[in-house]
N, C-alpha and C positions, 0 to 999 in steps of 0.2 A: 776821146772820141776816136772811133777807126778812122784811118785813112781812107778807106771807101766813100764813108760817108761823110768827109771833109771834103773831098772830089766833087760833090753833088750843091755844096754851099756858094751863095754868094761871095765874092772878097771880101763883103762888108761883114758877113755870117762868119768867115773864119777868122778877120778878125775879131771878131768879139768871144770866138769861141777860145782864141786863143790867151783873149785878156783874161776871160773865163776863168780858165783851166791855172795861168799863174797867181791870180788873186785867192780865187778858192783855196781855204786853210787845209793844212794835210794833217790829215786824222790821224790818229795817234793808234797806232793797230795794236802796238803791242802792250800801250796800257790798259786797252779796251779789253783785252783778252784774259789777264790780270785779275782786273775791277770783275771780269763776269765768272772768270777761274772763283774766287772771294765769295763771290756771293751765292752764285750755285752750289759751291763746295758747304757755305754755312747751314742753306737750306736742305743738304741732303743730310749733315752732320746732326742738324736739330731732329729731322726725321728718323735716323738713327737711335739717335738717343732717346727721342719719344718713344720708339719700339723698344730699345732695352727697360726703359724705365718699365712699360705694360708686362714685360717679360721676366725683369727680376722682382717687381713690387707688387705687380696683381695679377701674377701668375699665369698670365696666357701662354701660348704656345706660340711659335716663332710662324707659325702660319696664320695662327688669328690674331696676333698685335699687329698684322699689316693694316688689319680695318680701321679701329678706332686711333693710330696716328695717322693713317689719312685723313680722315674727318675731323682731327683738331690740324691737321698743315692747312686743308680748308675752310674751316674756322679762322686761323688765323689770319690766312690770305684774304679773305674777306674783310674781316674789321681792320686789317690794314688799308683795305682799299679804301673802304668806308670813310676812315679815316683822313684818306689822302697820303699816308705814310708811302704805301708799295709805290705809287707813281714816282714820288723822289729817289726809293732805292731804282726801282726800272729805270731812272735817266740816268742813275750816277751805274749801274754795273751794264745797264744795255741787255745783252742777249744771256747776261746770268739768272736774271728772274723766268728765263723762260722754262725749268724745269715744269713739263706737264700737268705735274695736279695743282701746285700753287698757280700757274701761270693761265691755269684753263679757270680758275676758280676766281682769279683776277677778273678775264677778260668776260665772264659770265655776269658777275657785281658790276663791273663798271660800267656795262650797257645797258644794267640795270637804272642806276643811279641815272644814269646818262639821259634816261627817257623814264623816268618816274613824273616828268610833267605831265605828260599826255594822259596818265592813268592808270592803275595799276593793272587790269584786264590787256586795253591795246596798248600800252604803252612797256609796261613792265613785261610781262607775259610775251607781248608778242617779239619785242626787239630784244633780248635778253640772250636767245639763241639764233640769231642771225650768224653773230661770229663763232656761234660753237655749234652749230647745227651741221658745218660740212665736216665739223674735224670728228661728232661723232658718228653721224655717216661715213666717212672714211675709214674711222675705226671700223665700224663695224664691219663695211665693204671687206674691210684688207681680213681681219678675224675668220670671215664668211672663205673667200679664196683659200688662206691655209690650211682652214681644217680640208677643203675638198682637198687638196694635195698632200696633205698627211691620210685623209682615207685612203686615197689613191694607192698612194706608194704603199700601205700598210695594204690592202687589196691585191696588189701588186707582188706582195709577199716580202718587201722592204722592212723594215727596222722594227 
């Protein structure tokens, strides 16, 4: 905690903030980094490979094998979730399952599951994209901004 706002505590408040700070276990940064280097790295390795496999075996193009191995990393991410498997990987790598397409296909299913009591209409439908409704707003937001400053600059007589 800052010094400032140790300044503003009780005695009794820093003491505890101090008992605090020496009990609490210190996290281990650099096998965290590791365990998520490991796991992000497999799941980009497997998404590789699923594109060469569409590109040497059924013959797509290196532009159109991006589609259908997205749609089985999403696949898979899902009936891992389904399953419960991804949450074990998620706690044992931390911030390596968070590669974007797995990790948004994650968080999409699991809020699914999460609220399939309620119903499939309000309950599925509506909570489902609560936590992925700003991040694809955001996409889209930030998408909307670049292209105007690529018009721009290209208007401008740029690139």
């Amino acid at each position: 905690m800052a010094s400032k706002k140790n300044k503003k505590l009780t005695p009794a408040q820093q003491k505890y903030q101090s008992y605090a700070s020496a009990v609490e276990p210190k996290r281990p940064v650099l096998l965290n980094c590791v365990r998520a280097f490991i796991v992000g790295g497999t799941i980009c390795t497997i998404g590789q490979s699923l594109q060469y496999i569409f590109i040497k075996y059924f013959h797509f193009t290196e532009t159109t094998a991006g589609n259908p191995t997205t749609a089985i990393l999403i696949i898979i991410s899902v009936l891992l979730t389904g399953f419960g498997v991804y949450d074990h990987i998620a706690q044992w790598a931390g911030a390596g399952t968070a590669i974007p397409i797995t990790g948004f296909a994650n968080t999409i299913a699991s809020s699914a599951i999460e609220h399939r009591s309620e119903g499939y209409v309000l309950g599925v439908g509506g909570n489902m994209f609560k936590i992925a409704g700003p991040v694809i707003t955001f996409g889209v937001f930030s998408a909307f901004v670049i292209s105007i400053i690529k018009i721009t600059i290209k208007w401008l007589g740029g690139m």
